[in-house]
C-alpha positions in Angstrom: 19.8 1.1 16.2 18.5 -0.9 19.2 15.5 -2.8 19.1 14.1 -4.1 22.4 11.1 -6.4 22.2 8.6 -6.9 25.6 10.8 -4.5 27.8 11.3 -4.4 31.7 14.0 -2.6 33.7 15.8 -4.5 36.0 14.4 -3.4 39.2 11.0 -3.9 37.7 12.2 -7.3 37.5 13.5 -8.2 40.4 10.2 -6.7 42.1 7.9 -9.1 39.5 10.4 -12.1 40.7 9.5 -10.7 44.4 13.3 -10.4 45.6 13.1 -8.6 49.0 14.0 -5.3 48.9 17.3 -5.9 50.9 18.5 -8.3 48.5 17.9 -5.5 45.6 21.1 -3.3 45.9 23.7 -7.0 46.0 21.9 -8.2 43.4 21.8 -4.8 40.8 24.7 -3.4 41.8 24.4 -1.3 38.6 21.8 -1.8 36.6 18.8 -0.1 37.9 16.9 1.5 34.6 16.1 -0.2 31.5 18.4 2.9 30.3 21.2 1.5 32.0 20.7 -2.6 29.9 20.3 -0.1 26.4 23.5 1.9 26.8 25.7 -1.1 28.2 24.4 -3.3 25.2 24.9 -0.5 22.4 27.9 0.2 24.1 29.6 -3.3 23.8 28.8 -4.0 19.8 29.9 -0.3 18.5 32.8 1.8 18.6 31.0 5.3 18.4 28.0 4.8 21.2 27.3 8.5 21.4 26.2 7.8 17.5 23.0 5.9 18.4 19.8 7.5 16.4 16.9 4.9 17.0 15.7 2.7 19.8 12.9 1.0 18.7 10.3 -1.0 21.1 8.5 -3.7 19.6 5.3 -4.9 21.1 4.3 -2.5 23.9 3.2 -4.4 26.9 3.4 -1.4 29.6 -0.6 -0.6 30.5 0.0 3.0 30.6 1.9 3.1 27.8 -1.0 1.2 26.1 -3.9 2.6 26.9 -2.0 6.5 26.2 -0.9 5.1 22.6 -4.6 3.7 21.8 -5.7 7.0 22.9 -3.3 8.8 20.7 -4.4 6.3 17.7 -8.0 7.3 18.0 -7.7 10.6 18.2 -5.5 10.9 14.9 -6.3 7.6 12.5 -9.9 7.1 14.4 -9.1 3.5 15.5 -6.0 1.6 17.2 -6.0 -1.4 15.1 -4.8 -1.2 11.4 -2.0 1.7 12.0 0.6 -0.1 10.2 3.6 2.2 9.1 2.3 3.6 6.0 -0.8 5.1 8.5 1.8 5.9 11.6 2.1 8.9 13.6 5.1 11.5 14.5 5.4 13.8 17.5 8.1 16.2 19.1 8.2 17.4 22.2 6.3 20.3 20.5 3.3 18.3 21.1 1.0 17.5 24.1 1.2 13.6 22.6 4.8 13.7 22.2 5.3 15.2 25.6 2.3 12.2 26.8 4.8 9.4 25.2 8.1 11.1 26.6 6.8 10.9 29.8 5.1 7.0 29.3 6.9 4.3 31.1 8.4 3.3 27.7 9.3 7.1 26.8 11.3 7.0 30.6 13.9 4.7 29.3 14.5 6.9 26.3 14.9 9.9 28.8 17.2 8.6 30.9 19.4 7.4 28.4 19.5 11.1 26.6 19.9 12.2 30.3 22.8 10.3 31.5 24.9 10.0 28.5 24.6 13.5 27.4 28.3 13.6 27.1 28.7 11.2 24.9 25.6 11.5 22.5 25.5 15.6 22.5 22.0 17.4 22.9 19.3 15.8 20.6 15.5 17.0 19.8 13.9 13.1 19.8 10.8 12.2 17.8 8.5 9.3 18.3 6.8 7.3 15.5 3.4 5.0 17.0 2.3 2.2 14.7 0.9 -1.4 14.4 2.4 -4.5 13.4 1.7 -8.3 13.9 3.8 -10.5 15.6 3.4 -13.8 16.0 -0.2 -13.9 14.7 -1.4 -10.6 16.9 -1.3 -7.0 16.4 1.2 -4.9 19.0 2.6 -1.3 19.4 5.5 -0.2 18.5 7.2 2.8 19.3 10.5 3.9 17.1 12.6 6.4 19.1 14.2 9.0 16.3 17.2 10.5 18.6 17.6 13.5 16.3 20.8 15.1 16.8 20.5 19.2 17.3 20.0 20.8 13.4 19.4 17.7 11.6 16.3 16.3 10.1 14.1 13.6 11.6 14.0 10.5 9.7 10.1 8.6 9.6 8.1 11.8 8.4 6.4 15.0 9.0 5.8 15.6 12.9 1.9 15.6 13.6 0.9 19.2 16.2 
């Protein structure tokens, strides 16, 4: 399992930090997508990296990604605050929300990484979980990434249509 806590890609970075663009491709010669961090972390503490099965992302900071998750939240527990993991949610790419989240800035990561290390992880139908939890004295959004292998059961509960 990773677990990433107030995410940025690199490049999204370096743009916040306002390195000129010219300096970009010296200074990230490699690292371009938040993807990219993920699979080189995971990659360096386990001997089997095409086995990773949950990416989680711990207090959601991403606008976009916010406002579609309250959204979401609403619609289905008829609030955004309270939505602790006994009250969460689970969608597919079955779903016009799972599909939403997929495509979020925060889902992005999670595609690129199935994308580009296909070889290595074999095809897998993902699921995403939305809940609440505090940290440090505030409520955030979480987001746990189930990167269900092809035939296999998801593991957080019935997926929500």
């Amino acid at each position: 399992m990773v677990i990433v806590y107030l995410t940025a890609s690199p490049a999204y970075q370096l743009a916040e930090a306002a390195v000129p663009a010219a300096d970009m491709p010296a200074r990230l010669p490699r690292m371009h997508q938040l993807s990219d961090l993920i699979w080189l972390t995971w990659e360096s503490v386990t001997e089997h990296p095409g086995s990773l099965r949950y990416y989680a992302v711990q207090g959601i900071k991403n606008k976009i990604s916010l406002d579609l998750v309250n959204s979401i939240l609403q619609a289905r527990r008829g609030t955004t605050t309270g939505v602790g993991w006994e009250r969460r949610v689970t969608f597919d790419l079955g779903s016009e929300e799972g599909m939403a989240l997929f495509g979020s800035p925060n889902g992005i990561a999670v595609n690129w990484l199935l994308i580009h290390h296909a070889a290595e992880m074999g095809r897998r139908e993902p699921r995403v979980t939305v809940y609440t939890q505090m940290i440090d004295g505030a409520e955030a959004v979480m987001m746990l990434w189930d990167l269900v292998p092809m035939g296999k059961q998801g593991s957080f509960g019935d997926v929500e249509r």
